[in-house]
C-alpha positions in Angstrom: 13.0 22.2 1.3 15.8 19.4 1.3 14.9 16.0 1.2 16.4 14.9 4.6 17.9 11.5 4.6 16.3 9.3 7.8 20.0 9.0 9.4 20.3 12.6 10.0 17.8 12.4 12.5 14.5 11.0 12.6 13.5 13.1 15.3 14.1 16.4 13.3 14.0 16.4 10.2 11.0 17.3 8.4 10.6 14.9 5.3 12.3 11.6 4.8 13.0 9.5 1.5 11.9 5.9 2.5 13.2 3.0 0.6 10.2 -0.1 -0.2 11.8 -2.4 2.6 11.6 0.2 5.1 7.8 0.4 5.2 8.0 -3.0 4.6 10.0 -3.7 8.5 6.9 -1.1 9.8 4.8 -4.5 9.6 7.3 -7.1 11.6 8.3 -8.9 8.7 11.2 -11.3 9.8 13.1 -11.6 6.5 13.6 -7.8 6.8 16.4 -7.8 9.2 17.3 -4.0 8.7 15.7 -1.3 11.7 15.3 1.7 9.8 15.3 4.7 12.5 11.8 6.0 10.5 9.3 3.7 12.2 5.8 4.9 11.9 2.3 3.3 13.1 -0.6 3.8 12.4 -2.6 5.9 15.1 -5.9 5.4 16.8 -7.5 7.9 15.3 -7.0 6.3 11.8 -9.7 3.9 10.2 -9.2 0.4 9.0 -8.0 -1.4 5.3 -10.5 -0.7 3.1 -8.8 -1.3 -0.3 -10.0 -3.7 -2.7 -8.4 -6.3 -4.5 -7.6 -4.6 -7.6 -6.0 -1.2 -5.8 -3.7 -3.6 -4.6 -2.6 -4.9 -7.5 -2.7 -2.1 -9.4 -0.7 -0.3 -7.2 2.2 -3.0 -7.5 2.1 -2.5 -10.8 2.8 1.3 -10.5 5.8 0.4 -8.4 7.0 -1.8 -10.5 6.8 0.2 -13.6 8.7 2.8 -11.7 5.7 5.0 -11.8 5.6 8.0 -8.1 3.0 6.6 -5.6 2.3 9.9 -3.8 4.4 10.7 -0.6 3.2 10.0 3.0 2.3 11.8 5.9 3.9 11.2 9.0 3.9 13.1 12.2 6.0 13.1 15.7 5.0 9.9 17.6 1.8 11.0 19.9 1.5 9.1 23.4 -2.1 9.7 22.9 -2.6 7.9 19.7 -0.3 4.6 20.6 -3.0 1.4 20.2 -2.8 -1.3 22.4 -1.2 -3.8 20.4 2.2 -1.1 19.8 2.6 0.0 23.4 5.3 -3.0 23.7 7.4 -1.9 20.9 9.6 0.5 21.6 10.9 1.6 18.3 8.0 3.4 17.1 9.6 7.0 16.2 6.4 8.6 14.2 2.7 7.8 13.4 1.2 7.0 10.1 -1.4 9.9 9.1 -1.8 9.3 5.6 -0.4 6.4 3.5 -1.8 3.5 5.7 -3.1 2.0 2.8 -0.9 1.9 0.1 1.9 1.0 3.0 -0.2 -2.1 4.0 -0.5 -3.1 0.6 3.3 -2.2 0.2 4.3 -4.8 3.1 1.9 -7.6 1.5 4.2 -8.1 -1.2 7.4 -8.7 1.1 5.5 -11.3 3.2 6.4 -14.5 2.6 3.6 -17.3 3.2 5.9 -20.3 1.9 8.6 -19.0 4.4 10.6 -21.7 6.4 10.7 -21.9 10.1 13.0 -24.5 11.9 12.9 -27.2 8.9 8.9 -26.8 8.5 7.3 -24.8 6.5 5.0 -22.2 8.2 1.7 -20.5 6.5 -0.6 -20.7 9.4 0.6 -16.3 10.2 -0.4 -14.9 6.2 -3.9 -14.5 5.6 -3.5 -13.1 1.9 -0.6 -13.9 -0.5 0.6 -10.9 -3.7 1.9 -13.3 -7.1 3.5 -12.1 -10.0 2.6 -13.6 -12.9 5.5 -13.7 -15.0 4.4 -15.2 -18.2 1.0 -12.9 -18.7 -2.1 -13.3 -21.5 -2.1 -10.1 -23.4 -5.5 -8.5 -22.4 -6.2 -5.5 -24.6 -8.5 -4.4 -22.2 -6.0 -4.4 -19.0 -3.8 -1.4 -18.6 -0.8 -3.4 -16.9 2.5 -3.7 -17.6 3.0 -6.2 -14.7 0.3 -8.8 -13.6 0.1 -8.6 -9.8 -2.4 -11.0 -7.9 -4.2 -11.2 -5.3 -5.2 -14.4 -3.2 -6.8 -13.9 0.1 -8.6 -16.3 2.7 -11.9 -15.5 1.3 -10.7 -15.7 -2.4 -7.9 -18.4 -2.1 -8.2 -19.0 -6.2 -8.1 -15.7 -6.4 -9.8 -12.5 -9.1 -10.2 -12.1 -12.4 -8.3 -11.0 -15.3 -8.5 -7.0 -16.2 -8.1 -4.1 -14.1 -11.5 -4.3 -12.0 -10.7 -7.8 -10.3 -13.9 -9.0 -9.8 -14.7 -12.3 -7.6 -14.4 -15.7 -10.2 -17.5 -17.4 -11.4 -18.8 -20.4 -10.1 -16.8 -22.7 -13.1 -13.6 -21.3 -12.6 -13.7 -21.9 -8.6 -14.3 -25.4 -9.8 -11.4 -25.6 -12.0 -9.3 -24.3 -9.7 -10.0 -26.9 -6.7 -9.7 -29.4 -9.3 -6.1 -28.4 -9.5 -5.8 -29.4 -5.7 -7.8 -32.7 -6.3 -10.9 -30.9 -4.1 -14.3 -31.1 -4.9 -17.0 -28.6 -3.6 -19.7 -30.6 -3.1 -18.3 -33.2 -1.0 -19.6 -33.1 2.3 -15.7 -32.6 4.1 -15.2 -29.8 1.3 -13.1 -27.3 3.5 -12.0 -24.4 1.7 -8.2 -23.9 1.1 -6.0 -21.4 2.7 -3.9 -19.1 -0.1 -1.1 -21.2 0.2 -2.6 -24.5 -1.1 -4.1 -22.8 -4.0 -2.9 -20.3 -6.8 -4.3 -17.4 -8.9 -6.3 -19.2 -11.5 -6.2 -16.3 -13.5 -2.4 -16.9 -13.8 -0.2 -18.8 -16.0 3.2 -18.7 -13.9 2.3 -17.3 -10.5 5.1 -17.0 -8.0 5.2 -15.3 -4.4 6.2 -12.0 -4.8 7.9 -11.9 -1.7 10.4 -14.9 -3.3 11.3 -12.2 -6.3 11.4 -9.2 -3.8 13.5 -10.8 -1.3 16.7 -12.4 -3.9 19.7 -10.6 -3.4 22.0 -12.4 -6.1 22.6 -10.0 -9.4 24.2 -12.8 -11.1 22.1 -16.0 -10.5 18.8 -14.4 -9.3 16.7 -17.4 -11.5 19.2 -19.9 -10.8 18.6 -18.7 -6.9 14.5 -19.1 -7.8 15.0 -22.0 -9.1 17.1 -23.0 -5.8 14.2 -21.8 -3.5 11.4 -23.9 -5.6 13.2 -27.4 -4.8 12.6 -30.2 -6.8 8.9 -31.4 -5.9 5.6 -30.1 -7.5 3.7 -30.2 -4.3 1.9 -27.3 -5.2 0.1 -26.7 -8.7 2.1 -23.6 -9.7 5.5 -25.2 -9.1 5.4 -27.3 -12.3 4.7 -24.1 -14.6 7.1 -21.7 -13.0 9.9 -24.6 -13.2 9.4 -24.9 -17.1 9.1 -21.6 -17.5 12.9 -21.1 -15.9 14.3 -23.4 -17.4 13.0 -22.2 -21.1 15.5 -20.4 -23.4 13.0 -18.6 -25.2 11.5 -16.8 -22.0 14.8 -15.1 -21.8 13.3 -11.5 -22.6 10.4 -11.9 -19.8 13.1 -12.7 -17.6 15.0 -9.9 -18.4 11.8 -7.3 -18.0 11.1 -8.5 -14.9 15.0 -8.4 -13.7 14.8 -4.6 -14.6 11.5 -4.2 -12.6 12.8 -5.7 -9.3 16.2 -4.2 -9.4 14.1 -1.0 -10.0 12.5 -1.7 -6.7 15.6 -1.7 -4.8 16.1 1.8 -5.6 12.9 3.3 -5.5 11.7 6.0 -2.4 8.9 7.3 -1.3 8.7 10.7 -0.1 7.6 11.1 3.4 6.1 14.5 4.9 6.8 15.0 8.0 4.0 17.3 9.8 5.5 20.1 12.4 4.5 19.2 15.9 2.7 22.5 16.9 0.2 21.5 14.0 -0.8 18.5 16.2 0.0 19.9 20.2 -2.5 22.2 22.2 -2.2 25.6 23.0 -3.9 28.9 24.1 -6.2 29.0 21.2 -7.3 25.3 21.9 -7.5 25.8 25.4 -10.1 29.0 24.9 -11.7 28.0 21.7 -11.5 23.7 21.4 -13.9 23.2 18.9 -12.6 26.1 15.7 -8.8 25.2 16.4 -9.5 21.3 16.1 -11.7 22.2 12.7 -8.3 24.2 11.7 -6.0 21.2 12.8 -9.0 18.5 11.1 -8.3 21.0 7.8 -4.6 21.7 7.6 -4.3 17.3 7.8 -6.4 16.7 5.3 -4.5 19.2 2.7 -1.7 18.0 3.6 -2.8 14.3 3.0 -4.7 15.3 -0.6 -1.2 17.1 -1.8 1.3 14.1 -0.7 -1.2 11.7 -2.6 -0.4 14.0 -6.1 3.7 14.0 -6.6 3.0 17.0 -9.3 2.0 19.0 -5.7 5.0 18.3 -3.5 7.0 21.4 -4.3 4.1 23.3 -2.8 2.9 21.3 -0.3 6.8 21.7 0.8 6.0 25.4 0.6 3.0 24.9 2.6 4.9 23.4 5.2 7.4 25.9 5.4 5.0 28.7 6.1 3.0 27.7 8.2 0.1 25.1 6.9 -2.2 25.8 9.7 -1.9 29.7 9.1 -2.9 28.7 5.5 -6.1 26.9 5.6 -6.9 29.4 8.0 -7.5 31.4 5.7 -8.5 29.3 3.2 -11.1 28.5 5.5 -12.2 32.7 5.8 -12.4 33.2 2.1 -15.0 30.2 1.4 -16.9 31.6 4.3 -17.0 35.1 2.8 -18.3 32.7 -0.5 -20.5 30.9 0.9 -22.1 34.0 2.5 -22.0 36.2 -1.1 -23.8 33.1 -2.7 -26.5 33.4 -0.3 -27.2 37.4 -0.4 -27.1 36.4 -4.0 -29.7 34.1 -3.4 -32.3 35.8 -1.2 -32.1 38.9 -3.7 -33.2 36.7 -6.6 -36.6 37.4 -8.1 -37.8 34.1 -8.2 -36.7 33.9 -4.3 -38.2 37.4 -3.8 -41.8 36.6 -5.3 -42.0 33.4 -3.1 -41.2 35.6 -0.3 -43.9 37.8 -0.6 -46.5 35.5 -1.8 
């Protein structure tokens, strides 16, 4: 199966090769000015975020490392499944059956909470916030290459260091607001939103959406630099403004030049699913409930193989005869298992004894 590129037709083709700020413009970001013709939602069928912090982050790390994701799986846009809130936009081409996930957490790092609107600065629309630490502490326990964070309305200092990203202790939340000049037990204490506040697991933080959305090859940290200003409003603008302006931070610049540039280039594989796998027909008209089990089946393969890149050459092959045809079946030989096992079973002598007894 050929990789179809989303200009030959999004109505048609069967699988797509999705650059980062494509799925990014799914989420109405309005520094992403490019319309790709792919533009999936998410159905009403499908359940809410449930991620944690540290998938999040974790996954931008992958990306960044240039590591596969998985593919998604898309299908033909169904009437049926439009929610409320997308039946004014008219550009929705497909829906989102697996991927909703890591394509939210995808469009968190292109959001930009610092973004300016009309002179003023506008934060009130971004709940949770995606840094970059540039300027890491080596933790032999962490398996990162890149040091992502996450800062959210509920954790505006944000997690700890290490892979699991567990909520700060009481002392740290403390040292954090002190950065701010707050103090917790006064009786006005109001907590912070993400963008007065930093990770304070972080030595130089910065929005990832600032690194993500620089354009200039040549003067990308002179063009950071531009975009910080010249105040220190904010307690992270001090230590990211040293740490551009020091010569011997040269190399971690360089990695993390690599890294986004990387992004720029990187893909990921959409699945298309065929639209008879998803429209009624006879079989569904006489017999509702064992063609929607079939249907329920043949999506989730599909989903489990796009989340494994080693599997795409055969979930392609899947596809291409027939998926439905081959859980069907699938389906038929664990039944003829299951019903082995329990012959099996009853014809035990333990089972028999009992029996008689």
């Amino acid at each position: 199966m050929s990789i179809s590129c989303p200009a030959e037709g999004a109505e048609e083709a069967s699988s797509f090769a999705l650059p980062l700020r494509h799925i990014a413009a799914w989420h109405d970001i309005p520094e992403i000015t490019e319309r790709p013709l792919v533009w999936a939602s998410v159905p009403v069928l499908q359940r809410g975020l449930v991620w944690d912090p540290s998938q999040i982050e974790l996954l931008w790390d992958s990306i960044l490392r240039g590591f596969p994701i998985g593919a998604l799986v898309l299908s033909a846009k169904i009437p049926e499944q439009i929610k409320s809130t997308d039946e004014t936009k008219p550009n929705i081409t497909h829906h989102l059956l697996d991927g909703q996930q890591r394509c939210d957490a995808i469009a968190l790092g292109y959001k930009d909470a610092f973004r300016v609107l009309s002179g003023q600065a506008e934060v009130a629309c971004i709940t949770s916030i995606l840094w970059l630490d540039l300027d890491p502490t080596k933790d032999e326990w962490s398996t990162r290459e890149f040091v992502v964070r996450l800062t959210t309305p509920s954790h505006p200092w944000g997690y700890t260091r290490g892979d699991a990203a567990k909520p700060l202790g009481a002392r740290e939340i403390r040292d954090a607001l002190k950065r701010i000049g707050q103090d917790p037990s006064a009786e006005n204490y109001c907590r912070p939103s993400p963008a007065k506040l930093c990770p304070q697991a972080a030595n130089v933080p910065v929005p990832l959406a600032w690194l993500l959305m620089i354009r200039q090859d040549d003067n990308f940290w002179d063009a950071l630099l531009a975009r910080l200003g010249g105040t220190d409003d904010l307690p992270w603008h001090a230590p990211l403004r040293d740490f551009l302006k020091d010569p011997n931070k040269e190399p971690n610049r360089a990695c993390i030049f690599r890294a986004l540039r990387r992004i720029e280039h990187t893909e990921i594989i959409a699945l298309c699913a065929p639209s008879d796998l998803l429209s009624d027909n006879r079989q569904e008209t006489e017999s509702t409930g064992t063609c929607k089990y079939f249907q329920h089946r043949a999506l989730i393969s599909a989903a489990q193989s796009a989340r494994d890149p080693t599997r795409w050459r055969r979930t392609c092959l899947l596809y291409d005869q027939g998926l439905l045809a081959q859980v069907g079946r699938s389906h038929r030989r664990n039944r003829e298992t299951d019903a082995g096992h329990s012959a099996d079973f009853a014809r035990h002598p333990c089972r028999a004894g009992r029996r008689k007894s």
